[in-house]
Every structure is written in C-alpha cells, then in structure tokens.
C-alpha positions in Angstrom: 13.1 129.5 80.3 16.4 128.1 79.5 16.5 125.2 76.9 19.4 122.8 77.3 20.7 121.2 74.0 23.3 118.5 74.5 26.0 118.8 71.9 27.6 115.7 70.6 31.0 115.1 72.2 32.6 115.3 68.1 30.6 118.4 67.6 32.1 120.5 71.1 35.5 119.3 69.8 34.9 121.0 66.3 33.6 124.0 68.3 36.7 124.3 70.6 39.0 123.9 68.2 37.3 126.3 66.0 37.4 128.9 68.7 40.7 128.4 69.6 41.5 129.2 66.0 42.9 126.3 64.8 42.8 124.5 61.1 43.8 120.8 60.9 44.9 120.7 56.9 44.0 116.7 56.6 45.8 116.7 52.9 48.3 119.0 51.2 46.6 120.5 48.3 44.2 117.8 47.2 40.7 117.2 47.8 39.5 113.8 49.2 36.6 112.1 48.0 33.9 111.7 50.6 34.5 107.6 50.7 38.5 108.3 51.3 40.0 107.9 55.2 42.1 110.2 56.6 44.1 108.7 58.9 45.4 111.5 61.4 49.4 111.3 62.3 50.3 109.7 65.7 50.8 112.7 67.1 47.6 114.3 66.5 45.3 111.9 66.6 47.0 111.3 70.3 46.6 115.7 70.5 42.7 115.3 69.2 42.0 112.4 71.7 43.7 114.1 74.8 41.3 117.5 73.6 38.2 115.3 73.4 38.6 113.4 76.6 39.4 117.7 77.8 36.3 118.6 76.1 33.6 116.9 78.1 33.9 118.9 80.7 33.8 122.7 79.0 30.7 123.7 77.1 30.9 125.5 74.1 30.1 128.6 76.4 33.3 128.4 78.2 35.3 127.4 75.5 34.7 131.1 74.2 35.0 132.9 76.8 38.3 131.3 77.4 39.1 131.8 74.4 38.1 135.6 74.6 40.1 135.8 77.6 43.4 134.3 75.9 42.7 137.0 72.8 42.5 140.0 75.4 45.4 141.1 77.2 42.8 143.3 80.1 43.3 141.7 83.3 39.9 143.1 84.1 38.1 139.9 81.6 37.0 137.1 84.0 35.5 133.7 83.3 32.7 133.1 85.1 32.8 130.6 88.3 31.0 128.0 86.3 33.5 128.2 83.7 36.4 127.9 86.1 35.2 124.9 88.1 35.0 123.2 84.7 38.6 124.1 83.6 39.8 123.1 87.3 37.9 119.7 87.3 39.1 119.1 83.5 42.8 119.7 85.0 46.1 121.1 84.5 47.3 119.1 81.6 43.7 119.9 79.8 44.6 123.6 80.8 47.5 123.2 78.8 46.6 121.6 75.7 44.2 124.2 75.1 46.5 127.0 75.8 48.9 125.1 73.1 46.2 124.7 70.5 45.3 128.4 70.9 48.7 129.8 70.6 49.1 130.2 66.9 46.4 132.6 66.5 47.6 134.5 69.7 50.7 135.2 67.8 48.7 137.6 66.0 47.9 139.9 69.0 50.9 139.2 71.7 54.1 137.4 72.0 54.9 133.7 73.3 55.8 135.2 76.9 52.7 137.4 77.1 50.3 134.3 75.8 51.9 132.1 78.5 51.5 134.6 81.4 48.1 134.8 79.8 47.1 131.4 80.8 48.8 131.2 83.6 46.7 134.5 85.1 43.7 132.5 83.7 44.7 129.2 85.7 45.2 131.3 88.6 42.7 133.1 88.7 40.1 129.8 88.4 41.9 128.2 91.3 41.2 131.0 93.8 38.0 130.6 92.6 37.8 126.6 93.4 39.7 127.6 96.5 36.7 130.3 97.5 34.0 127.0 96.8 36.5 124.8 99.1 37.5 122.3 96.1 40.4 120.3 97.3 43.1 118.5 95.4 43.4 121.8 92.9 47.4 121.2 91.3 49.2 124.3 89.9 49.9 123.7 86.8 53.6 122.5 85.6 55.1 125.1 83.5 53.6 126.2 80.2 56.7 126.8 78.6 
C-alpha cells in the first residue's frame, strides 16, 4: 500500500536544492541569531522564487533522479515517464534553472560542455516521451549556454 505524504512547498524547495547540491551562504562568517532576517539579494530571492513556482510540479522523487541523471554521464540512465511529464509541464525555463543551480557540483565530475549536452539529452529525451503520450504545445528549450 502506497502512503502519500504531501511535502510543504518550502520543504521540496530545500530538498531540490539540496540534491542539486547547492549551499546558499546567507552571511559571510557570522552566525545570525534566530530573531535576525535575512533578507536574500534581488537576484536570488528572484532565483529562489522562479525554483519554487518550478518546484510544484516535481516531487522530491524526480528531483533525484534528475539529479542522478545530471551526475552520470551513461546515456543508458532514464527518468521515468512520470518524471518527464512533470519536467515537460514545469517547462523549458524551469528545465533550465535547475540545470543552472546544479552545475557547480557537476564541475566536479564533467566539464561545462559535457553538463550542458547533459541536460539537453535529458530535455530530449522527456519530450519524445510527451510526444509518445501525444502532449502538445512541448517547446525545445532556448539554448542552455
């Protein structure tokens, strides 16, 4: 018997970002009291509110096998077809931003060419799979250099 637990939307952001591999540093080298604010610069707080309206339509499932997929240079590693309508119906641009906020800890295992082919064989491979469940309206995505 399967048991569904619905994750808080603030909670699957934490997750994706944690599997992506990526640390937000809030302050330099002090530590903030819990009643303190951090305000987030323009810029990322416009990056962590595109990811979160992009997170609501992964689960934390897909977000790691995506995030597998990006870490493994096999061709042979597949999402599964549940995990590609979700990154189709979340979009190009969502596609994107998570290939972006994965990159740095690709470095570690491939070059910037490599990790953008990488996503691009992942985009294209979960468009044939929209296109073999008839989804219309399925964009390529702009360049992810």
């Amino acid at each position: 018997m399967a048991i569904s637990i619905e994750i808080h939307q603030s909670i699957k952001i934490a997750l994706l970002l944690l599997l992506c591999g990526l640390v937000i540093i809030f302050s330099s080298s002090s530590v903030l009291a819990a009643e303190e604010i951090v305000a987030l610069p323009p810029l990322r707080a416009k990056l962590h509110d595109l990811l979160e309206q992009c997170a609501q339509f992964l689960t934390a499932q897909c977000g790691a096998t995506f995030n597998a997929i990006m870490h493994n240079r096999k061709e042979d590693v597949e999402p599964s077809d549940e995990c590609c309508m979700r990154l189709i119906v979340a979009g190009p641009t969502c596609h994107r931003r998570f290939v972006e906020v994965t990159l740095p800890s690709l470095f570690q295992v491939m070059n910037h060419s490599d990790a953008m082919q990488q996503g691009v064989r992942l985009w294209n491979h979960c468009v044939n799979v929209a296109i073999k469940f008839k989804i219309r309206n399925v964009l390529p995505p702009k360049s992810l250099q």
